[in-house]
N, C-alpha and C positions, 0 to 999 in steps of 0.2 A: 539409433533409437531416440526417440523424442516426445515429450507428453507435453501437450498444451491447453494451460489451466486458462477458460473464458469464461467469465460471467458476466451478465449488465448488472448485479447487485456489487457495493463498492467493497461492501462488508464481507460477501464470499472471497473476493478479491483480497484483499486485508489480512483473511485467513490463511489462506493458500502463501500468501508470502509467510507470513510466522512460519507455518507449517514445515514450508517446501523452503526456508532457507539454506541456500548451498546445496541443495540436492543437483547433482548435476544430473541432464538427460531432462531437467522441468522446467519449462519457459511458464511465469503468472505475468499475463498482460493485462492491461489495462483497461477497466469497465468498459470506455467508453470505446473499443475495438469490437465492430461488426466479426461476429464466429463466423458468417462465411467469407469475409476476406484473408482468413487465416489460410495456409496453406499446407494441408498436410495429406497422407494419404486417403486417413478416414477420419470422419467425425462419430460422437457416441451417442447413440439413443438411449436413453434414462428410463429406458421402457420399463413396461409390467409385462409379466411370463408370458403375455397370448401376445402377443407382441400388435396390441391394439392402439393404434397411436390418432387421439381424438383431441387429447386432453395437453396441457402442459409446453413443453418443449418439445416433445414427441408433433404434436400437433405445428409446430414451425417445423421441424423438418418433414413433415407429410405434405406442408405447402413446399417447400423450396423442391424437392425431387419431382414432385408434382404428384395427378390424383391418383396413381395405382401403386405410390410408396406402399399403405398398408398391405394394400394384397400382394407384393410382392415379398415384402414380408413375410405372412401368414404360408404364404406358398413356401418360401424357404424353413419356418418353420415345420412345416408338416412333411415335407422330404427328407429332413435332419433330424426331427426329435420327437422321441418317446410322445405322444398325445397331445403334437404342437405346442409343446412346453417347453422355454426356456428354463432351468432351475436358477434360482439366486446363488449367483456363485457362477455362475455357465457362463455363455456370451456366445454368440452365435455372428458370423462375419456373412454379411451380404452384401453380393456386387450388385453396383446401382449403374443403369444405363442412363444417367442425368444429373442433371448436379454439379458442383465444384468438388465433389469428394468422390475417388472412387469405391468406395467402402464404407458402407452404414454397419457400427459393429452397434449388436444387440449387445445390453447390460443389464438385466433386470434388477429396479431395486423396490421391484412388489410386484405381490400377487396378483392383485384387481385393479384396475385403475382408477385412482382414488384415496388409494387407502394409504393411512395414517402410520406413517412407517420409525416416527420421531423415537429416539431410545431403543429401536430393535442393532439389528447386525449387521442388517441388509446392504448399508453403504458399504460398511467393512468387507462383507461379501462378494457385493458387484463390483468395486473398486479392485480387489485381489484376483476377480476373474480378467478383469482388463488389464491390469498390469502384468500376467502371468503370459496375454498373447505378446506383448512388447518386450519384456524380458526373451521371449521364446522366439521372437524373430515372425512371427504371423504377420502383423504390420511393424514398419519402418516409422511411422509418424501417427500420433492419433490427437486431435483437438477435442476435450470434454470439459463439458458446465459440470456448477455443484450441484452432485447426485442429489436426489431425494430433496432438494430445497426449495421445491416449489409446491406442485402437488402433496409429497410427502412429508411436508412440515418440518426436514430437518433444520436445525440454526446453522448457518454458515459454520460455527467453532466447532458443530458437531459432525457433520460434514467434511471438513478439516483433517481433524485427528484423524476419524477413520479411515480417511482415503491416505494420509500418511502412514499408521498403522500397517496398511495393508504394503503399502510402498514397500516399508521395512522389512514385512514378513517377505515378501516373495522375492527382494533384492540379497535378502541373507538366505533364504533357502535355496540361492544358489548354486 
């Protein structure tokens, strides 16, 4: 098992090391490291529950798979979940026929895309649904940016905690 923490902010970067010191199974690299030369099984989409990816980092990986990422998305959404909804908290694994990764794992850390997620749960959530498939053996390797700190306005330190938070809980609810 292996989580690989990327960002191009130096400061999320920064975080993730306080955070994730000595955590073993957490590689935090270094800003200036392109996420897709990283090698792992899948990378994470930071997505919103309709798994609409126009906006953010969602929008870099709908260029890198290329133009039918989102509807293959939405397709795997609506075969797997309740009203094509991911919940916050859930994560949804789709195989992509392109790319440097074979698996785009859904993470939702909002509802709409857009919206302002700063002080809610929602990192703490999505981060604990993604750590819960790696703990569980779902994937062997996943490469993710700080949740919610683009679009959703969270600060790097708060992005941080919670995704270590979440580390915690679901590596002691073992």
């Amino acid at each position: 098992m292996k989580l690989v923490l990327v960002d191009t902010n130096p400061e999320m970067v920064k975080a993730w090391r306080k955070e994730f010191s000595g955590v073993n199974d957490v590689v935090v690299v270094p800003h200036t490291i392109n996420i897709f030369n990283v090698r792992t099984e899948a990378i994470v989409s930071p997505a919103n529950t309709r798994g609409i990816m126009r906006g953010g980092f969602d929008a870099v990986l709908a260029n890198h798979f290329g133009e039918h990422t989102e509807m293959i998305v939405q397709n795997h959404l609506k075969e797997n979940f309740n009203n094509s909804l991911v919940p916050i908290g859930d994560t949804a694994i789709v195989d992509m026929p392109t790319g440097n990764f074979d698996k785009l794992i859904i993470v939702p850390t909002m509802i709409h895309p857009g919206e302002d997620i700063k002080h809610s749960r929602n990192v703490f959530d999505a981060s604990k649904g993604l750590f819960t498939l790696l703990f569980d053996g779902d994937v062997e390797s996943v490469v993710c940016t700080g949740l919610g700190t683009g679009v959703g306005r969270i600060t790097p330190e708060e992005c941080a905690r919670d995704m270590r938070e979440a580390w915690d809980a679901v590596s002691v609810g073992l």
